[in-house]
Every structure is written in C-alpha cells, then in structure tokens.
C-alpha positions as CSV (number, residue, x, y, z in Angstrom):
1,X,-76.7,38.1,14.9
2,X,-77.6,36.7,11.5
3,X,-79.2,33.7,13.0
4,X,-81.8,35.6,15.3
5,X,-82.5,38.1,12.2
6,X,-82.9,35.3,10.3
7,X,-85.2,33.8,13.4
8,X,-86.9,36.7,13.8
9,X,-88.0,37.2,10.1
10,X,-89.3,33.5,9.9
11,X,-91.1,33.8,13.7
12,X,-93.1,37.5,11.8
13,X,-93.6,35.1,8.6
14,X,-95.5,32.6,10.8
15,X,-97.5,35.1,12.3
16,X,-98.2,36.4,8.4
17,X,-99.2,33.0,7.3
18,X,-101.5,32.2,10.7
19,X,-103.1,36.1,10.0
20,X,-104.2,34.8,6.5
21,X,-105.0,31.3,7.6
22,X,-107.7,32.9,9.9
23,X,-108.8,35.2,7.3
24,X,-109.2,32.1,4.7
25,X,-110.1,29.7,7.4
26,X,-111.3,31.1,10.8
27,X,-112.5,28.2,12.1
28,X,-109.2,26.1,11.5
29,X,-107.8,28.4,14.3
30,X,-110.5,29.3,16.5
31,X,-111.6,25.6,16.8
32,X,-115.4,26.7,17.4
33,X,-118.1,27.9,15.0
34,X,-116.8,31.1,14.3
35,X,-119.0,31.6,11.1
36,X,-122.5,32.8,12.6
37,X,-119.9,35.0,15.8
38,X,-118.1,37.6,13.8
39,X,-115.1,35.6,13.3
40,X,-114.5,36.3,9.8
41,X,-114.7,40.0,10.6
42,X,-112.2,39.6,13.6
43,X,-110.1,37.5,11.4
44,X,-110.2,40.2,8.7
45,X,-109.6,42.6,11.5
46,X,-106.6,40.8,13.0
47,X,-104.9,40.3,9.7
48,X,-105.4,43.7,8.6
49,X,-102.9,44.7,11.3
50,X,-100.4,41.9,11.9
51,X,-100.0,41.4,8.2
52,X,-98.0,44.8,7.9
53,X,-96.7,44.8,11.1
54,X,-95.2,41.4,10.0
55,X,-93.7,42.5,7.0
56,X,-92.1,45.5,9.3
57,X,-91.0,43.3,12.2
58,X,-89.2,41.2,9.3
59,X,-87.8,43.6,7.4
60,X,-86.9,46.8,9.5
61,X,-84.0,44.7,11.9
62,X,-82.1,43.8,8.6
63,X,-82.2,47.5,7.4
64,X,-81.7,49.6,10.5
65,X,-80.3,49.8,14.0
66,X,-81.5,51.7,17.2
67,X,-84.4,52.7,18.8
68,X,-87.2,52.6,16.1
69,X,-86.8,48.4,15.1
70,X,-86.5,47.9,18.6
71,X,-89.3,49.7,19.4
72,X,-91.2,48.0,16.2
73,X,-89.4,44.4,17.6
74,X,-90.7,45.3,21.6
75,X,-94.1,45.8,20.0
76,X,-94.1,42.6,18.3
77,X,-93.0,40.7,21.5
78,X,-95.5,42.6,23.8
79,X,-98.1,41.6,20.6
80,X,-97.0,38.0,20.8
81,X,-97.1,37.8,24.7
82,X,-100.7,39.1,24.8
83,X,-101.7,35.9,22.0
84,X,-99.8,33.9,24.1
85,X,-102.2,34.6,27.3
86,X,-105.2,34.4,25.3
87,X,-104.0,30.7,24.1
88,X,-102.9,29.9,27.6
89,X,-106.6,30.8,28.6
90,X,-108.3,29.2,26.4
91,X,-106.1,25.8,26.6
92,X,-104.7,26.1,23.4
93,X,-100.8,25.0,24.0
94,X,-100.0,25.7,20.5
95,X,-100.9,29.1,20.2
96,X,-99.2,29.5,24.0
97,X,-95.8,27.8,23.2
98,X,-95.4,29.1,19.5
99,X,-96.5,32.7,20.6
100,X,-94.3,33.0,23.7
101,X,-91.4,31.8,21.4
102,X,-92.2,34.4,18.7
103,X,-92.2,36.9,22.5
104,X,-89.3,35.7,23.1
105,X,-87.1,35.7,19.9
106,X,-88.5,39.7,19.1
107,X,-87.5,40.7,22.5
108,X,-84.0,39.3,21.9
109,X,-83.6,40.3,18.4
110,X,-84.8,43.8,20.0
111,X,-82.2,44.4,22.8
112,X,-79.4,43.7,20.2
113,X,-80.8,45.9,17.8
114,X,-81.5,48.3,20.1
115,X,-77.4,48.2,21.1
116,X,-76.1,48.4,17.8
C-alpha cells in the first residue's frame, strides 16, 4: 500500500509540475502558437485548479481512509482520463500514455482507500 501512495503522490506531483510548465511555458506543451490563442490564460486557468487538487490528491490518501480520498482520488482519475482523450485526439502519445497511467494509478490507489 505504501508503494501505490507513494505512486500516487509522485503521478499528482507530475501533473503539479506539467500545470506550472504550461503556465511558464505554454507552448512547450501545446506544441502550437499558443501566445496570440489564449493559451497563457487557459494555462493559468488549468493550473489554477490542478495545482491544489494535486497537492490534495497527494496528500489526503496518506492522512485519511474512506469515502472522501477516494472520492478526491476518483476525481483525479476521471480528471486524468479526460487529458488522456484530449492527447489521444490530438496525437500526442505522451500526454495519452502518461495521463492514462496517472487514470490508472488514482483509480487503484482509490478503491483501496476507499476499503480501508
């Protein structure tokens, strides 16, 4: 169990660091010219949420048990899944593979939480 809290923390800290990589750099993720588009203010939009959700998908498993961190973890997966589709449509195999494996390890990490 230590293991997939441990996974779990360093899949949200990804997410964290990718949030304010598109904030500082937008166009190192979107890959197109995101500066005259709005993508700065999507970027700042995006990280505005998924940086504190991060930090509570991280933290919450290690302090609590139940329904409310697996709700918080479900969240995160279903959060994950939908960048996942939106990198599968575009092309973009890393943002498919690395979200669907963040999906995957919160839904995990969820239904043990969830049981203890």
């Amino acid at each position: 169990m230590i293991v997939l809290l441990l996974l779990n923390a360093v899949s949200a800290m990804a997410g964290i660091g990718f949030a304010i990589l598109a904030v500082l750099r937008p166009a190192a993720l979107a890959g197109e010219g995101t500066d005259s588009d709005g993508g700065p203010f999507y970027a700042r939009m995006y990280a505005a949420k998924a940086v504190p959700f991060g930090v509570i998908v991280a933290v919450v498993p290690c302090l609590a048990t139940g329904a409310i961190p697996g709700l918080c973890l479900l969240g995160a997966s279903v959060s994950q899944l939908a960048d996942a589709t939106i990198g599968f449509r575009r092309g973009d195999l890393r943002q498919t593979v690395g979200s669907a494996v963040a999906a995957t390890i919160h839904a995990v990490v969820a239904t043990l939480v969830w049981r203890a």
